[in-house]
N, C-alpha and C positions, 0 to 999 in steps of 0.2 A: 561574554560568558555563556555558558551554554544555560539551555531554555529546560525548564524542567516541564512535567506532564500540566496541561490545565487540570484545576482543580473544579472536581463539580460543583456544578452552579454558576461557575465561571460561562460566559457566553458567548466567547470570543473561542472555540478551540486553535483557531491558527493565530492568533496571540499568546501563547503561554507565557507564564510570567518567564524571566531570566535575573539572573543576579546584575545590577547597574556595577556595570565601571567605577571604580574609585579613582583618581589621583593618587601616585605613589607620592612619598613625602616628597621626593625631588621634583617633582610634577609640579606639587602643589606650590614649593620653595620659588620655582621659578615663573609661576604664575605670578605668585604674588609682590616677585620685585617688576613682572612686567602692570602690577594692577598699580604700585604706587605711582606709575607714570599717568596713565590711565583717568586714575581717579579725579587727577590735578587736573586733566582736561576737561574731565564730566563739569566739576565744580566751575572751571574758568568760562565752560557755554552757560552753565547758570547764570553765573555773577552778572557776563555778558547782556543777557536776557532782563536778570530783575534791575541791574542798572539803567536799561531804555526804561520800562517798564515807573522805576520812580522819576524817570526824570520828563517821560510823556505821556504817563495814561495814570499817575499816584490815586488809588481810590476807585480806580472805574475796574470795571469785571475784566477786562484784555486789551492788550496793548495791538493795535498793530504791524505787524513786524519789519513793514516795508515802508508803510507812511507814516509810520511812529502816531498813530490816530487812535483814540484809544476805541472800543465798542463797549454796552455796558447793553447787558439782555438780562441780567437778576437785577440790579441795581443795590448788589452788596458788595463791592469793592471782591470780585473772586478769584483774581490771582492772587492778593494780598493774602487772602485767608486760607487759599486753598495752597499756600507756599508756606505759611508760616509752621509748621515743621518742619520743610527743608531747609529754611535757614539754620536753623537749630541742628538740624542732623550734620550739616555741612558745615557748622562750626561759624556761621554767618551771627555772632553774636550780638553785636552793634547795629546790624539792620534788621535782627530778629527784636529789638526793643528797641527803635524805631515803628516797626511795624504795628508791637504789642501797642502804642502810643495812640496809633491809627484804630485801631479796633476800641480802645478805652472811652477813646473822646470823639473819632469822628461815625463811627458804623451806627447805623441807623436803616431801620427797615421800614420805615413807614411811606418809602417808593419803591418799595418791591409790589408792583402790580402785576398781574398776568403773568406770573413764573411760576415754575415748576418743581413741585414739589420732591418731587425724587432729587432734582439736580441742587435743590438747597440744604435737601438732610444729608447730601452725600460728598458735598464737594465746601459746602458753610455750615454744619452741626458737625461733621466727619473734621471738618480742619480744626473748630473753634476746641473739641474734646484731645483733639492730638496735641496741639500746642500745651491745652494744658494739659495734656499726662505726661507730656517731655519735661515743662516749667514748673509744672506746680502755680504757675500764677493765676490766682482765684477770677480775674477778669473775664478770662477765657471759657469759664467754666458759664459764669454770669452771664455771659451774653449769649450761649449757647442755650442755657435754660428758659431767658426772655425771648430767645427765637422759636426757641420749640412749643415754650407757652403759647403766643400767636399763632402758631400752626394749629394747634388741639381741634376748632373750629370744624378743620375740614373732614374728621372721622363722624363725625355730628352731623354731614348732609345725609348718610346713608341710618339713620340710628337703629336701623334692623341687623345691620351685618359690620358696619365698623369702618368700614372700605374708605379712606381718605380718596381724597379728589386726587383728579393729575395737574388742577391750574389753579393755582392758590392766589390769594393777595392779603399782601399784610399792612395795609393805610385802614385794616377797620372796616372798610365793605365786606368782608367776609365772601365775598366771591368765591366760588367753587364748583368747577366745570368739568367733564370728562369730553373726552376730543372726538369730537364728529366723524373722524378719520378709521376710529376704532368702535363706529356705531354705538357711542358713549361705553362701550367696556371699559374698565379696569384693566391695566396691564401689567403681567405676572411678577416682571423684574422692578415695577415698582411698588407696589405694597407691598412685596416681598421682599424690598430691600432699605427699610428701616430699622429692622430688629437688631443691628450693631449699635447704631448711635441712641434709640431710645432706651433700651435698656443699661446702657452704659451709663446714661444719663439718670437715669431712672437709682443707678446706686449711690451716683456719688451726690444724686440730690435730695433722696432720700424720697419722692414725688414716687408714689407707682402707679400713679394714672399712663406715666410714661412708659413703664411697664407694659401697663395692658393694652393700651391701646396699639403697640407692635405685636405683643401676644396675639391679641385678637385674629391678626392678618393668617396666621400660621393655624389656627385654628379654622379657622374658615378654609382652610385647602384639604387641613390634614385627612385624609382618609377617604377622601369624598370620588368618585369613580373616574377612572383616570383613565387612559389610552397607555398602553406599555408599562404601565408603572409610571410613567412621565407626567407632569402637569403643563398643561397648554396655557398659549401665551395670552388669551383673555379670559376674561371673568365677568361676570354683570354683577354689579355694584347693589345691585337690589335683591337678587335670587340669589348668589350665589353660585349660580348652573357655567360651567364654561360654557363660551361660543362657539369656540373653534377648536377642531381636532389639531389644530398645527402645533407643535411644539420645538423647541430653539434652543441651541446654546450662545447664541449669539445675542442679535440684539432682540428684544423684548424680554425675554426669560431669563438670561445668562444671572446677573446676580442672585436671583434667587437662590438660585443650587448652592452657590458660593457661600450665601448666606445661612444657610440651614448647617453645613459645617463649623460655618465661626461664630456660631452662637454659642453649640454645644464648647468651642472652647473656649469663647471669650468668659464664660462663667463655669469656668473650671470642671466642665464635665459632669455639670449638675442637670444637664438635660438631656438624657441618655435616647429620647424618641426621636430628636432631632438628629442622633446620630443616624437611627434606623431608617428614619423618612432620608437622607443623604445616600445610605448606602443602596436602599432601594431606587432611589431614582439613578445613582450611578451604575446600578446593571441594568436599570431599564433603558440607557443609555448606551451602554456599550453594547444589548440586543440587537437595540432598534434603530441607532444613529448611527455609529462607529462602522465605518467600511474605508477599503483600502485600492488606492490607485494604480492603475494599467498602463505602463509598466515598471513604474517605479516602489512601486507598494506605498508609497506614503499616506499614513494611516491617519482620517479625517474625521469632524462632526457636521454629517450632513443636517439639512433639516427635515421633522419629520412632517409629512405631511397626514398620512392616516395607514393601516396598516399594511404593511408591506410598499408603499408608498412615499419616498425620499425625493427631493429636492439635491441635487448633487452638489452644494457649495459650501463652504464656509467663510462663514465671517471673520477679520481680524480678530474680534471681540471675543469672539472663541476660543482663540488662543488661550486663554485663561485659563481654562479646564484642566491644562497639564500643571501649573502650578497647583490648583487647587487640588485635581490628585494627589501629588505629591506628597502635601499638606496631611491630606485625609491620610496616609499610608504609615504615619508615624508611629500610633496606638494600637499596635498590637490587634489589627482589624483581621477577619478572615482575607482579606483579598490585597493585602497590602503589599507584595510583590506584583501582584497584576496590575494594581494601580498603577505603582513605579514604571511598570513597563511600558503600559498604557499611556504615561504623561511622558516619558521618554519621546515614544513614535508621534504625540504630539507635538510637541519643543521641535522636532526633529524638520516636521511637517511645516510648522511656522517658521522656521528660517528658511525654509523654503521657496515661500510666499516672499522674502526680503531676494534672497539669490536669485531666483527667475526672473526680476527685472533688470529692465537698463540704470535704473538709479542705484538699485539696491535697497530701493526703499518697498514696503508693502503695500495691494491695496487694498481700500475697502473690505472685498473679500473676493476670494478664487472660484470661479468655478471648476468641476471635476465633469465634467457633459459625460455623462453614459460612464463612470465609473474612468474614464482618462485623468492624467495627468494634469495638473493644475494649470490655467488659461487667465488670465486677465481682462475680466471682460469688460467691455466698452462701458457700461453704466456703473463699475466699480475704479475704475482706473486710479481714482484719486488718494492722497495720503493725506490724514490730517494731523499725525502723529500719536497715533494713538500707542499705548504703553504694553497693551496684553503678551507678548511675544515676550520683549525682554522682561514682565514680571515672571513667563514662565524660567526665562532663562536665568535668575536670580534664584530661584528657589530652588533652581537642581542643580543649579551652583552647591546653595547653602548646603544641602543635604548629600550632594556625591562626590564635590570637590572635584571634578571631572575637569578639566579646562577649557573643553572643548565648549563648555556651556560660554564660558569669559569671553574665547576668540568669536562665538555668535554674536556676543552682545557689542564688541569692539567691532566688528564690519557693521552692524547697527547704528552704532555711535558716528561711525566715519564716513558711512552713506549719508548720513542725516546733517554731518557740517560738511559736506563735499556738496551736496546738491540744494538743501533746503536753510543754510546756512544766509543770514543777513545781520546789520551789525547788532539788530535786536532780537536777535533769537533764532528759531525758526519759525519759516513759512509753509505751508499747508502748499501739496505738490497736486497739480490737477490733474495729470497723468505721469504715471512712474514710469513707462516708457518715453515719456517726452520729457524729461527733465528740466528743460526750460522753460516748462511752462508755471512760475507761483503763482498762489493765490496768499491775499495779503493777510493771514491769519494764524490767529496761536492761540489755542482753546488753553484755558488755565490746565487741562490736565498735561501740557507735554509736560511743562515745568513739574507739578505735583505729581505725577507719576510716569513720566515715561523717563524724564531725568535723576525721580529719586532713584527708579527699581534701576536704572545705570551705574547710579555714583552707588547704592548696596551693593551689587553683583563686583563694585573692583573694591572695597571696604573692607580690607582684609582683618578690622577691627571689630568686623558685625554689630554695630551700634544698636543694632535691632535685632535680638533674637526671637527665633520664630517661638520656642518655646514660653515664650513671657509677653510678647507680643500679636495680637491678632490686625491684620492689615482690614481696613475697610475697602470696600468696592472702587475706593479713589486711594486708595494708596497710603491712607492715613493711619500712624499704627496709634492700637487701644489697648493698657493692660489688663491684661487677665483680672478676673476678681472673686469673691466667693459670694455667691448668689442665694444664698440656702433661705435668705431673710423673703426672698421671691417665690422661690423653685419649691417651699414646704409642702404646699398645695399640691395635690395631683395635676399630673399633663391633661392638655387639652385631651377629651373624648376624641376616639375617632369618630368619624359620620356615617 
């Protein structure tokens, strides 16, 4: 469709928004008899997967996919928890209560030593709340509130600023460490990526300690002097001052941004600041990050280093950003065709990173050297199967019925049991130009989201509407709620 004028304040002028492609009805008719083939496949490499999965690693955090060995690094059983939605969504009844069995009587945190605390609210709070807002079964809900209880601890090391540790332990030493690596900073995408699961929690258990102590985090960023409008990927746990100019959509920062959107709608738009703080870091974004490659134009998120200053690559992890556009574009925003467009050229850009290799699978992340066309470069080669590409491809599915979004996701799905394909799952690719090379691994998220947002995107029943549903940072969907028993109070000051 043709591009209309950019709208000021927009800051991309050779981006103008345009109208997205629909699917005509006959488009979408026959997508959708080619999706019910599809779907039977996504669900059959599941089943495939959770059946090694109970039959050689039942209760440990991952299976491994080649030696059938299991690895356990939370020491909460995390494929189990971080699947038990997809059993449910995929209609896996009888192993979804089976599993509910395992979580009643056997899950226990009192050997979760030395973990991490992002990757337990987001992948074991994020699963324990999905199950139960699919089920209804109060178990679920129970043991997410006794996990999050034992957490409380860690916003208590810093008692000036709130700031939860990054390395938790739940046997009762209260341990609580920020990582040497990061000069003990705080990093952005993890305190800033609790506020779906605590506040969710926070309604349905009526606790609003759970509340504030995620409040808190958003508070402590909100307004405080930033580079671009952007917020950089450390913080010091003490002062509150960033460390560093650098700023990411990728890994360190990427959920945050994501988070600040599904807040406002996981509580029904009762926190109108988090939309502003969203949309402002999305044009400080598209300023200061977003550039386009030579000679393909394929339009990226670099990293920012300080100003005028970019790091030419992006991360797979990135990829995210065009669904999350998308997402934001829905509500009658000033820029919600810019966004669409914007998350278009993304989406467009991540299948990219799958097409330019030998496998068809993506790496780590590409680099763009001097503003060129996307490279593969030696220290990213590898694929661990990570989800962000096909969640974007699900969401501008959901919203433009386009098909072309489906046949991305389907070369996705066919790369992935063509090359990384074993009888237990898949295996983590250590270079996607050398495709024979596996490595023996399956992070619980292919299964909890790189297979859910697959077996969505051919779903021609939308199990999961985005309207009623908000996804967490792992793929777990949360219903909406009304928050006003919270939200009375005025917002956080800015600083």
């Amino acid at each position: 469709a043709a591009a209309a004028p950019a709208k000021a304040g927009w800051p991309l002028p050779w981006l103008p928004p345009r109208t997205l492609r629909r699917g005509t009805e006959a488009e979408v008719n026959a997508s959708d008899a080619l999706a019910r083939v599809r779907l039977e496949a996504v669900r059959g490499a599941f089943k495939r997967a959770w059946g090694a999965y109970r039959k050689h690693a039942w209760g440990m955090d991952e299976i491994k996919p080649i030696s059938n060995k299991s690895h356990d690094w939370l020491h909460l059983g995390a494929t189990m928890i971080d699947c038990l939605d997809n059993l449910w969504i995929f209609g896996l009844k009888a192993e979804f209560d089976e599993a509910k069995e395992w979580v009643a009587t056997k899950l226990s945190f009192s050997r979760a030593v030395g973990i991490s605390m992002f990757e337990t609210v987001i992948r074991i709070i994020g699963g324990l709340l999905s199950a139960f807002e699919l089920s209804r079964e109060a178990v679920f809900l129970r043991k997410a509130e006794e996990l999050a209880g034992l957490m409380m601890y860690s916003f208590k090391a810093n008692p000036e600023t709130g700031v939860p540790c990054t390395t938790i332990s739940l046997d009762g030493s209260r341990r609580c460490t920020f990582p040497t690596w990061t000069q003990r900073n705080a990093i952005l995408a993890e305190f800033g990526t609790i506020q779906l699961e605590f506040k969710y929690l926070a309604h349905h258990t009526g606790r609003k300690e759970f509340w504030e102590v995620a409040e808190r985090q958003i508070r402590n960023v909100r307004g405080r002097t930033q580079p671009a409008g952007l917020y950089p990927n450390f913080m010091s746990p003490k002062t509150l001052r960033w460390t560093t100019t650098k700023v990411s959509m990728g890994a360190l920062a990427d959920s945050f941004y994501e988070y600040l959107l599904k807040q406002w709608l996981l509580t029904q738009r009762t926190e109108p600041y988090l939309r502003t703080m969203f949309d402002e870091a999305m044009l400080g974004m598209a300023r200061s990050m977003v550039a386009r490659s030579t000679p393909s134009e394929l339009v990226y998120i670099a990293d920012y280093v300080s100003e005028g200053k970019l790091v030419h690559k992006m991360d797979h992890l990135a990829c995210f950003a065009g669904g999350m556009l998308a997402v934001g574009a829905q509500h009658g925003g000033e820029f919600d065709r810019e966004y669409m467009t914007l998350a278009e050229r993304i989406g467009e850009t991540c299948y990219e990173f799958y097409r330019r290799t030998t496998s068809g699978l993506s790496p780590e992340f590409m680099s763009f050297v001097g503003g060129s066309d996307p490279k593969v470069p030696r220290n990213a080669a590898y694929n661990i199967g990570r989800p962000e590409a096909v969640e974007t491809f699900f969401i501008m599915w959901y919203y433009t019925r386009d098909p072309k979004w489906r046949e991305m996701g389907w070369e996705v799905f066919s790369s992935f049991e063509r090359h990384a394909r074993t009888p237990s799952g898949w295996a983590a690719l250590k270079d996607v130009n050398n495709p024979a090379k596996l490595d023996d691994k399956m992070e619980s998220f292919v299964l909890a989201e790189t297979m859910k947002y697959l077996f969505l995107l051919f779903d021609s029943s939308y199990p999961i509407p985005l309207d009623k549903y908000v996804f967490n940072t792992e793929a777990h969907p949360l219903g909406t709620f009304d928050a006003s028993a919270f939200t009375s109070a005025a917002p956080p000051k800015r600083r």
